[in-house]
Structure formats: structure tokens, C-alpha cells
Backbone as a printed PyTorch tensor [residue, N CA C, xyz], in Angstrom:
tensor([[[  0.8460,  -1.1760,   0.0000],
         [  0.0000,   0.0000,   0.0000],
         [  0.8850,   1.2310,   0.0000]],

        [[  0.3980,   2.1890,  -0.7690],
         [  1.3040,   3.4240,  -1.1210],
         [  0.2910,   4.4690,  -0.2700]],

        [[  1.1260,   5.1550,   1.0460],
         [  0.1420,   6.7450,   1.4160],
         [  0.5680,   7.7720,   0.4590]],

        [[ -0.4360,   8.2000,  -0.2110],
         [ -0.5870,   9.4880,  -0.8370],
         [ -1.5370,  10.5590,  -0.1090]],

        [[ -1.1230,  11.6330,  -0.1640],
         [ -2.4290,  12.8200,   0.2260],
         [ -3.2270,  13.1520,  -0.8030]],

        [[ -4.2830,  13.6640,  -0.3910],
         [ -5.5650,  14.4170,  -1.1270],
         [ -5.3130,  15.4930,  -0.9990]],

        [[ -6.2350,  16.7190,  -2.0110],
         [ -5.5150,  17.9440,  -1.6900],
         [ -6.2660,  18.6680,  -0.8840]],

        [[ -6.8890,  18.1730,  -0.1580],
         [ -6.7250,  18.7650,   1.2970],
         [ -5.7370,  18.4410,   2.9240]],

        [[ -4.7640,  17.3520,   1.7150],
         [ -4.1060,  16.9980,   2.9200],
         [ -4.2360,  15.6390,   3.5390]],

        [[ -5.1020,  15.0360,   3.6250],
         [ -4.9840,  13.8330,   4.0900],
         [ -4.4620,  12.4160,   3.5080]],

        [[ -4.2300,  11.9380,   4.6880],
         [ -3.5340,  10.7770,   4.2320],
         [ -4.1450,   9.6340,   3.8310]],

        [[ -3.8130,   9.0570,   2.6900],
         [ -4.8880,   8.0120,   2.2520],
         [ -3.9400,   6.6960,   1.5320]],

        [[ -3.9380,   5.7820,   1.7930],
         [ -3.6980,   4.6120,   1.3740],
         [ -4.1360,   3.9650,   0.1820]],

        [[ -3.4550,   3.7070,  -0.8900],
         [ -3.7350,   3.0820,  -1.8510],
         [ -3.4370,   1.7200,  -2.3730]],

        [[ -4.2300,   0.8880,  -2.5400],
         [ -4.1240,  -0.4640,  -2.6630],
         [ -3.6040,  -0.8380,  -3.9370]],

        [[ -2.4890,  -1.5740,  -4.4160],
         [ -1.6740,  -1.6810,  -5.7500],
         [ -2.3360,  -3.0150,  -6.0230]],

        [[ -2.9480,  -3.8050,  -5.1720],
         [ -3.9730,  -5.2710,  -5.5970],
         [ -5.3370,  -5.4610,  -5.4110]],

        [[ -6.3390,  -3.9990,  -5.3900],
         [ -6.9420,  -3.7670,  -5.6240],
         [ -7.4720,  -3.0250,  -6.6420]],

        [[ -8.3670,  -3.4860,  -7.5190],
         [ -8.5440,  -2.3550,  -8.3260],
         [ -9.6310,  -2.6100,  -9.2450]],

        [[-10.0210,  -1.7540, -10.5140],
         [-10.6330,  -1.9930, -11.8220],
         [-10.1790,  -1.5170, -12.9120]],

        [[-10.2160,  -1.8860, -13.8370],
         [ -9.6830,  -0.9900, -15.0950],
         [-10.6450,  -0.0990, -15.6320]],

        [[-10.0940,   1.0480, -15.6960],
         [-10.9250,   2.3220, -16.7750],
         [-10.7180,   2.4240, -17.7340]],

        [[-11.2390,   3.5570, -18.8650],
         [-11.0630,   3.3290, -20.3120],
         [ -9.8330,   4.2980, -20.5420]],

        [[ -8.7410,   4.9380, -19.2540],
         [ -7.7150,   5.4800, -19.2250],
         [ -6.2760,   4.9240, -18.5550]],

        [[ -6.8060,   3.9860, -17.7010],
         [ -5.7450,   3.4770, -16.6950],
         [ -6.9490,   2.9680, -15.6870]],

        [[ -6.2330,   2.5070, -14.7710],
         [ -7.1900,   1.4500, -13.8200],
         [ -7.4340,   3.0640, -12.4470]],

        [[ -8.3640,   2.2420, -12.0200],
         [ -9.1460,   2.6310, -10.6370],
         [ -8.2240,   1.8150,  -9.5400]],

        [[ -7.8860,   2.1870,  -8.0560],
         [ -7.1230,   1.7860,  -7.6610],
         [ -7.6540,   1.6980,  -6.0280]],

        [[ -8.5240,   0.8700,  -5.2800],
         [ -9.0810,   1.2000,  -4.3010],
         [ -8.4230,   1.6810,  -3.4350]],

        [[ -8.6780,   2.8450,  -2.0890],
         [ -8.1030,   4.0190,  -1.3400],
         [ -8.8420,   3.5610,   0.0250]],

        [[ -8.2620,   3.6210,   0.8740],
         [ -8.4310,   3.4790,   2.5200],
         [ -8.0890,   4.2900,   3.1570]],

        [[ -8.9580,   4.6920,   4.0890],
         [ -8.3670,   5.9940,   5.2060],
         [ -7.1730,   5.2560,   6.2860]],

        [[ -7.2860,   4.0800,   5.9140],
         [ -6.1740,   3.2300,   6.8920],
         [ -5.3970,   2.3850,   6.6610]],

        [[ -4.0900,   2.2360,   7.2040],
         [ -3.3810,   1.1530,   6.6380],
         [ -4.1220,  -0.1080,   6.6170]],

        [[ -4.7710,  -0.1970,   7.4790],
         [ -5.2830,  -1.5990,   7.5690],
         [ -6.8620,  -1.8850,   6.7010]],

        [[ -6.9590,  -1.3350,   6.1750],
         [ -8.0730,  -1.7510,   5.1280],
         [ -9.1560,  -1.5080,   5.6230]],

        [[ -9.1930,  -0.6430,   7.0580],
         [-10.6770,  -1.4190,   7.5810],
         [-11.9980,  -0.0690,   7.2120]],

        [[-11.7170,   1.2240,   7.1140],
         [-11.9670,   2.1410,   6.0120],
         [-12.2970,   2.9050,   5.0900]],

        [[-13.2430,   2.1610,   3.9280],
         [-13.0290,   2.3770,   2.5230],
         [-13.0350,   3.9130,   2.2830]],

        [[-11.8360,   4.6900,   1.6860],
         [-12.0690,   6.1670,   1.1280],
         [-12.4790,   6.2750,   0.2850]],

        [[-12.2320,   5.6220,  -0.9430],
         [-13.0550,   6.0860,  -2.5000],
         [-11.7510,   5.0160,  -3.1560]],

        [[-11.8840,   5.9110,  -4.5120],
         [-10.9670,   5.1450,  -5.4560],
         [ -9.8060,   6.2740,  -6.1640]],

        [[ -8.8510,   5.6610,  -6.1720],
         [ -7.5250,   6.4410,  -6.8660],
         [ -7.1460,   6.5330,  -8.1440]],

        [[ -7.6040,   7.4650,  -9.2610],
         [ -7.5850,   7.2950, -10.7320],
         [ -6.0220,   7.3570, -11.0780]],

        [[ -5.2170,   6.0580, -11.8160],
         [ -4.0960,   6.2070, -12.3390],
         [ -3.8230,   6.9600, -13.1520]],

        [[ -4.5530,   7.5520, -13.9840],
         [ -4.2640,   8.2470, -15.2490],
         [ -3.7360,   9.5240, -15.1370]],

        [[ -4.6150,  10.4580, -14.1100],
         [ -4.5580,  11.7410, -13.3680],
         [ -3.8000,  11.8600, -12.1600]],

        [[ -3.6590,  10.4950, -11.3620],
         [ -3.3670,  10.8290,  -9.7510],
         [ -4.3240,  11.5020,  -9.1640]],

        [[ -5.4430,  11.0690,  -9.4490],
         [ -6.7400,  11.9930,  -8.5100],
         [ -7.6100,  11.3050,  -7.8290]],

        [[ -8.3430,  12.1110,  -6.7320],
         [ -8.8460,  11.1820,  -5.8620],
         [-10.1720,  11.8000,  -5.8230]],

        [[-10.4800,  12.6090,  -6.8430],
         [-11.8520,  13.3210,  -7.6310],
         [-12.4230,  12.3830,  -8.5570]],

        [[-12.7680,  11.7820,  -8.0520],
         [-14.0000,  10.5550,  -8.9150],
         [-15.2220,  10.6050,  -7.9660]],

        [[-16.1780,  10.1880,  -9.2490],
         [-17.9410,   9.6620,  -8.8650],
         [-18.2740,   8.5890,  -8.9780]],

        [[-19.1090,   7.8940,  -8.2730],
         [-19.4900,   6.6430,  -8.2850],
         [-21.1870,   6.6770,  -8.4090]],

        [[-22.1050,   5.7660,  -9.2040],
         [-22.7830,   6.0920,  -9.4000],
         [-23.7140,   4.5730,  -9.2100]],

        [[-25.1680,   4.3310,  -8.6080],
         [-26.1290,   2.9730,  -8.4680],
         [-25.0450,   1.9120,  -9.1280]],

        [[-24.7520,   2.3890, -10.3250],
         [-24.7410,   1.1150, -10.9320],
         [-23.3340,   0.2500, -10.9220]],

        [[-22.3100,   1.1150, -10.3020],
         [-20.9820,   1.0690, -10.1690],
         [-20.2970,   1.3660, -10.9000]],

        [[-20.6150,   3.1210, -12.1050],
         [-19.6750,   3.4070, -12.7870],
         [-19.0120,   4.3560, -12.1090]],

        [[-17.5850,   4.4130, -12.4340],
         [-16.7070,   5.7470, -11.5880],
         [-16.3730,   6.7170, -12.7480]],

        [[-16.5630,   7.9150, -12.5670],
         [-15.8920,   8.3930, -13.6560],
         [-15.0310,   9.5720, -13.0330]],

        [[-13.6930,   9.9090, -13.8760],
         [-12.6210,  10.9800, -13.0060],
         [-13.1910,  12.1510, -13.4780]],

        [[-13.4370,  13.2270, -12.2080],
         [-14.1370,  14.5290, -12.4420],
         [-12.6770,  15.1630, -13.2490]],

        [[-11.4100,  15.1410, -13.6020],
         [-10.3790,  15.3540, -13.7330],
         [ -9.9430,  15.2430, -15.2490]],

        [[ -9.9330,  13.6620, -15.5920],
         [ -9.6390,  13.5610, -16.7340],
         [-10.7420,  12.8880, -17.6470]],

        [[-11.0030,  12.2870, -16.8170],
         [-12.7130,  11.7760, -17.7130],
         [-12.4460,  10.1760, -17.9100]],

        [[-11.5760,   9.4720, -17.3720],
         [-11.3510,   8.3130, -17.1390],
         [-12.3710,   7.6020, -16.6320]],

        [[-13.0320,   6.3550, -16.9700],
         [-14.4740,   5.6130, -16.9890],
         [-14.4080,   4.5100, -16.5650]],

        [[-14.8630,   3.8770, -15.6190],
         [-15.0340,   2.6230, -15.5520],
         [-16.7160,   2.3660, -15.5110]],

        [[-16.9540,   1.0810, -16.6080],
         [-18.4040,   0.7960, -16.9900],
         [-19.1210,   0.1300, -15.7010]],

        [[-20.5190,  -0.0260, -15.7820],
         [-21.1990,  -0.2230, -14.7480],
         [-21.2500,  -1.8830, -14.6910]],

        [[-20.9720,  -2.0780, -12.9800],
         [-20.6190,  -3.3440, -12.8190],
         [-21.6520,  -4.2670, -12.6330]],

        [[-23.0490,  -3.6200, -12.9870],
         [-24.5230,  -4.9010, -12.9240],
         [-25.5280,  -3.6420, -13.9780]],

        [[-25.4070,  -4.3370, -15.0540],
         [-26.2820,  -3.4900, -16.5250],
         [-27.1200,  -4.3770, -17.1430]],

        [[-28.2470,  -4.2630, -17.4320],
         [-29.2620,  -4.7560, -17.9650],
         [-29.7610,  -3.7250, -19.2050]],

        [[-30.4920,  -4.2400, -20.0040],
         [-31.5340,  -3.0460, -20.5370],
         [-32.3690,  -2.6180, -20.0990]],

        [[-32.4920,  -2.7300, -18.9570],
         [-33.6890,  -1.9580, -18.1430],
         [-32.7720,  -0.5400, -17.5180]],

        [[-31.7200,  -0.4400, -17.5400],
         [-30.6610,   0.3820, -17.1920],
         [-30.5410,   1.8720, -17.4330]],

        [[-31.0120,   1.3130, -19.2880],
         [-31.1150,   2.9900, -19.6320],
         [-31.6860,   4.1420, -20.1690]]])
């Protein structure tokens, strides 16, 4: 696990064997703690940003660079 800050400063943990792939670089799950116990959000590789949205369906997208990860339970009733 790598601590990086947010830019407000805090310290946040990033998991290098956690993750998902985006349509820029992978999503990288983030912990307020070394120990996993936690969850902060997700860490966009592409940007180094910790400005992402998550949305019902489990898409993230980087408010930053626009890096995407698709929704992780989609039907056609979806859209």
C-alpha cells in the first residue's frame, strides 16, 4: 500500500492489488487506513486523482480527466 495525500491533505492509502480498469488506466481502491478497515473512495491512475464519482450502478468516472469505468450490474432496463 502506497500513502498518498488528497488535496486537502490527508492521508490516504492506496491499494496496488486492488482495483478496476478504466477506459484510461485502472481505478485503484483508497483506505483511510493502513489496515483496510476504512473504505475512502478510489484512486484514478491516469490523473493521480482522488476526484471521482461513483454512481447505483458502479460506474466511476474521473471529475479530472474523464477516465471511466463501466457499470458493474447493466441490464436493458438500465437505460
Amino acid at each position: 500500500m502506497n500513502a498518498k495525500s488528497t488535496e486537502d491533505g490527508t492521508e490516504v492509502y492506496v491499494s496496488r492489488s486492488e482495483g478496476d480498469r478504466g477506459s484510461k488506466g485502472p481505478f485503484l481502491a483508497a483506505y483511510a487506513s493502513p489496515e483496510r478497515t476504512d473504505r475512502y473512495g478510489w484512486f484514478c491512475t491516469n490523473c493521480e486523482s482522488f476526484d471521482n464519482a461513483m454512481d447505483a450502478m458502479g460506474r466511476i468516472q474521473c471529475n479530472r480527466c474523464g477516465n471511466f469505468r463501466k457499470a458493474t450490474e447493466w441490464d436493458a432496463a438500465h437505460e
